[in-house]
C-alpha positions in Angstrom: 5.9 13.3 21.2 6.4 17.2 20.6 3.4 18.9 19.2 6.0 19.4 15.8 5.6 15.8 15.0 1.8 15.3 16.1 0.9 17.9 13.3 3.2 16.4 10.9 1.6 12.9 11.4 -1.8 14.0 11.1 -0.8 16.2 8.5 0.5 12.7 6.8 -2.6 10.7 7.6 -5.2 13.2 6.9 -3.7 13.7 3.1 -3.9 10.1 2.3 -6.8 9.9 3.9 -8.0 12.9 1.3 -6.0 10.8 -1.4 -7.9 7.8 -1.0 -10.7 9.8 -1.4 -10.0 11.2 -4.2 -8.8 8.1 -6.2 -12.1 6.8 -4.8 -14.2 9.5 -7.1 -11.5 9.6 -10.1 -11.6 5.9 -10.8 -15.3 5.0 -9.6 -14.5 2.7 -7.1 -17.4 1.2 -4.7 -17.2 1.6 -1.4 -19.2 -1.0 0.6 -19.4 -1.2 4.5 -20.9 -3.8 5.9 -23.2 -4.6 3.1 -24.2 -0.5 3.1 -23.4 0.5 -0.4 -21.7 4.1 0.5 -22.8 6.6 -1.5 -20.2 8.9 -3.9 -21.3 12.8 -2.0 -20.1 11.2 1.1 -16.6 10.6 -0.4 -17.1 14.3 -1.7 -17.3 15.8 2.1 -14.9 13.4 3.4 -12.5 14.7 0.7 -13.1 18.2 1.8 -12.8 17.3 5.1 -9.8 15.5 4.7 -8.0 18.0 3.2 -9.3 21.0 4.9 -7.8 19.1 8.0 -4.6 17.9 6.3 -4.0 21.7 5.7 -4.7 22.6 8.9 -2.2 19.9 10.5 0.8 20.9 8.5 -0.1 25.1 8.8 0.0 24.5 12.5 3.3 22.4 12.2 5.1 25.4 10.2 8.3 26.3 11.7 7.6 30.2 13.3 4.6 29.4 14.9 4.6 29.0 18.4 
């Protein structure tokens, strides 16, 4: 796998990743691991997170950069 498509796949999963997120905080969904009610900040940094890496993945994967 060339480094090209490695960025573009984590590019893919870290934006719906970020998506999920996103819909989590828009249409107060509960989240609920293993009986561990999670709570809504976390879903705030891991949507930050998410998308800061998402960005990242597809900056790297811009034709022009070597």
């Amino acid at each position: 796998m060339s480094q090209k498509t490695f960025t573009a796949a984590a590019g893919v999963i870290f934006s719906l990743v970020a998506l999920l997120h996103a819909l989590r905080l828009l249409l107060n969904w509960d989240a609920v691991i293993g009986g561990w009610s999670v709570p809504v900040w976390l879903s705030w940094l891991a949507l930050a997170l998410a998308g800061y890496l998402a960005y990242t993945a597809f900056t790297l994967g811009k034709p022009g950069r070597k």
